[in-house]
C-alpha positions as CSV (number, residue, x, y, z in Angstrom):
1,X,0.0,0.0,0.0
2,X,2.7,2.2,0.6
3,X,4.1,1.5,-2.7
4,X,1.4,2.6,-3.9
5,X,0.7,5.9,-2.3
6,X,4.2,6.8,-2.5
7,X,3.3,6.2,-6.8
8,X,0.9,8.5,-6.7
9,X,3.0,11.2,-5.3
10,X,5.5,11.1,-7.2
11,X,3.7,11.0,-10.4
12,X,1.5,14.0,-9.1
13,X,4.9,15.8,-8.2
14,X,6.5,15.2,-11.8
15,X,2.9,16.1,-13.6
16,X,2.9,19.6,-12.0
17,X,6.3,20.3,-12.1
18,X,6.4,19.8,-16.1
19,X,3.3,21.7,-16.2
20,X,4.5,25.0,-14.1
21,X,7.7,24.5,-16.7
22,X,5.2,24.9,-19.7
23,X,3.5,27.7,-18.0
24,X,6.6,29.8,-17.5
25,X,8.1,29.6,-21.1
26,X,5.0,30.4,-22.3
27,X,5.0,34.2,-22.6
28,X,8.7,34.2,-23.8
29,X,8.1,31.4,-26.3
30,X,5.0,33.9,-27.7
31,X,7.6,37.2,-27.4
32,X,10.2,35.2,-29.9
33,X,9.7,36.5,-33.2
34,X,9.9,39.9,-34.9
35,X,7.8,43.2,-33.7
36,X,7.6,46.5,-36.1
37,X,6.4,49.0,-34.1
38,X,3.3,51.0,-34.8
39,X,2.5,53.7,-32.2
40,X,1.8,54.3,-28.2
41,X,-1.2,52.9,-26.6
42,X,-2.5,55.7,-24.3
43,X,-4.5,55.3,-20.6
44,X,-5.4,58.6,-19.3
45,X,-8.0,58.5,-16.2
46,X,-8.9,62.0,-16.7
47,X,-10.2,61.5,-20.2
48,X,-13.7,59.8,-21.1
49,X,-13.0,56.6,-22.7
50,X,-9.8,57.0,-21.1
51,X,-7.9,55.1,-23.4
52,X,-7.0,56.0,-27.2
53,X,-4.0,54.8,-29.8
54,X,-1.9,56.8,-31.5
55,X,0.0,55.8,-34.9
56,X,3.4,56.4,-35.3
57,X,5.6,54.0,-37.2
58,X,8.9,55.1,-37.4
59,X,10.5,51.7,-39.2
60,X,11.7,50.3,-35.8
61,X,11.6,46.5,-35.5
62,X,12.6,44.7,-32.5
63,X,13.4,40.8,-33.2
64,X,13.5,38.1,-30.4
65,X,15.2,34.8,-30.6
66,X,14.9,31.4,-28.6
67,X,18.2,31.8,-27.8
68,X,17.3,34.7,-25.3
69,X,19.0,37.6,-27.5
70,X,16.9,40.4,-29.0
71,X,18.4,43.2,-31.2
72,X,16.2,46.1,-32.6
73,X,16.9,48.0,-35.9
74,X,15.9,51.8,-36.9
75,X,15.0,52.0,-40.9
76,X,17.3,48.5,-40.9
77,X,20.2,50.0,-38.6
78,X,21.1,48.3,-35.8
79,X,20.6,50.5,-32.4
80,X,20.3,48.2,-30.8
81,X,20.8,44.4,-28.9
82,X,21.6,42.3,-26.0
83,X,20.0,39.9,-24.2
84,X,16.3,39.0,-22.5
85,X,14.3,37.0,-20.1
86,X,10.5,37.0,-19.3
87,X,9.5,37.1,-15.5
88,X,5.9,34.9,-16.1
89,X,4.7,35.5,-13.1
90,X,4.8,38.8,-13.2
91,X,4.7,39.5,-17.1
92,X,8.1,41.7,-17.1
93,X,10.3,41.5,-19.7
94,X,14.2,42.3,-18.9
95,X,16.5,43.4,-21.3
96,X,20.5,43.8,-20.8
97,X,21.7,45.7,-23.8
98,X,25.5,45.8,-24.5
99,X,27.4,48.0,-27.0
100,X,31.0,46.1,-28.9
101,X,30.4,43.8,-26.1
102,X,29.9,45.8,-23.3
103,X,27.1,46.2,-20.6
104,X,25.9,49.3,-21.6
105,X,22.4,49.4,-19.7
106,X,19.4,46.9,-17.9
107,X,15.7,47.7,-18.3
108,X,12.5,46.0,-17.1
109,X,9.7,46.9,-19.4
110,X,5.9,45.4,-18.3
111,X,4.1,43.2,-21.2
112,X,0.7,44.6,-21.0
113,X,-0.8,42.7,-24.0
114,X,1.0,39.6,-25.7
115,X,-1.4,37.5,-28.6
116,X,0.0,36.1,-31.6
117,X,-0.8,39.6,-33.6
118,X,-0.2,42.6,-30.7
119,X,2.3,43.1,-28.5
120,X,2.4,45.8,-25.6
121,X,5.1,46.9,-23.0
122,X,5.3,49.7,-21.0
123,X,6.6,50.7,-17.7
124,X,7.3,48.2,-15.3
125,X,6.1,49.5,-12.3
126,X,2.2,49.8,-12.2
127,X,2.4,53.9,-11.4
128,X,0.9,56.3,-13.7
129,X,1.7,59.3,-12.0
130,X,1.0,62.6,-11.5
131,X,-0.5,63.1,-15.1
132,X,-2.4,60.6,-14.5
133,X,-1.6,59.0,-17.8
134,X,0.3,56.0,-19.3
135,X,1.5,55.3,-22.7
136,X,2.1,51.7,-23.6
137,X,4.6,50.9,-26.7
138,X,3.1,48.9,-29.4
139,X,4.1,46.7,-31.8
140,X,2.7,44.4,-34.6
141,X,3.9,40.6,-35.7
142,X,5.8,40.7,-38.7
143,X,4.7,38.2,-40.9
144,X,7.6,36.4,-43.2
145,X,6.0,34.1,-45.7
């Protein structure tokens, strides 16, 4: 009987411990790909409706691999790369960007929205401060046939 039990367990144990891994690459395994950005998502409390977009495309595209690096590119100049990792329970994405192989800066960014068309990051910490008012950056899927 104790056999038995102790069976159970451990198949329960291994079960949920392959399903918490699943859960946690699943936001970065959405993020890899490449992202053109479009324009800033705006929430402003002290506005009816509160929340509007606004279009700017400025030819920026911001490419995430499986392999944990990112770079981004400005009219198809690099500006910019480094390296990433997404915090799932939390959402926050974390970028180290280095510059001829230095550390040149760390940033923790929020994803707000993240389908398999939209993706939306803005400041990490949920304040919106004393405009009341909080722009999101946003980005489209690129689609390569």
């Amino acid at each position: 009987m104790k056999k038995i039990l102790l069976m159970v367990v451990l198949i329960c144990v291994i079960s949920c411990s392959k399903d918490e891994d699943e859960t946690e690459n699943l936001l970065q395994d959405k993020l890899v790909g490449s992202w053109r950005f479009v324009g800033l998502f705006h929430y402003d409390i002290d506005m009816p409706g509160g929340e509007y977009f606004e279009p700017y495309e400025n030819g920026g595209i911001d490419n995430y691999y499986e392999n944990n690096l990112f770079d981004s590119y400005l009219n198809n100049s690099l500006i910019d790369n480094g390296s990433f990792y997404v915090t799932p329970q939390d959402s926050l994405l974390h970028r180290t960007f280095y510059q001829n192989g230095q550390l040149i800066a760390n940033d923790v960014v929020k994803i707000t929205k993240l389908t398999s068309e939209v993706l939306e990051i803005g400041p990490a910490v949920n304040d919106i401060g004393i405009d009341n008012h909080l722009s999101m950056s946003r980005y489209e899927k690129v689609i390569t046939p």
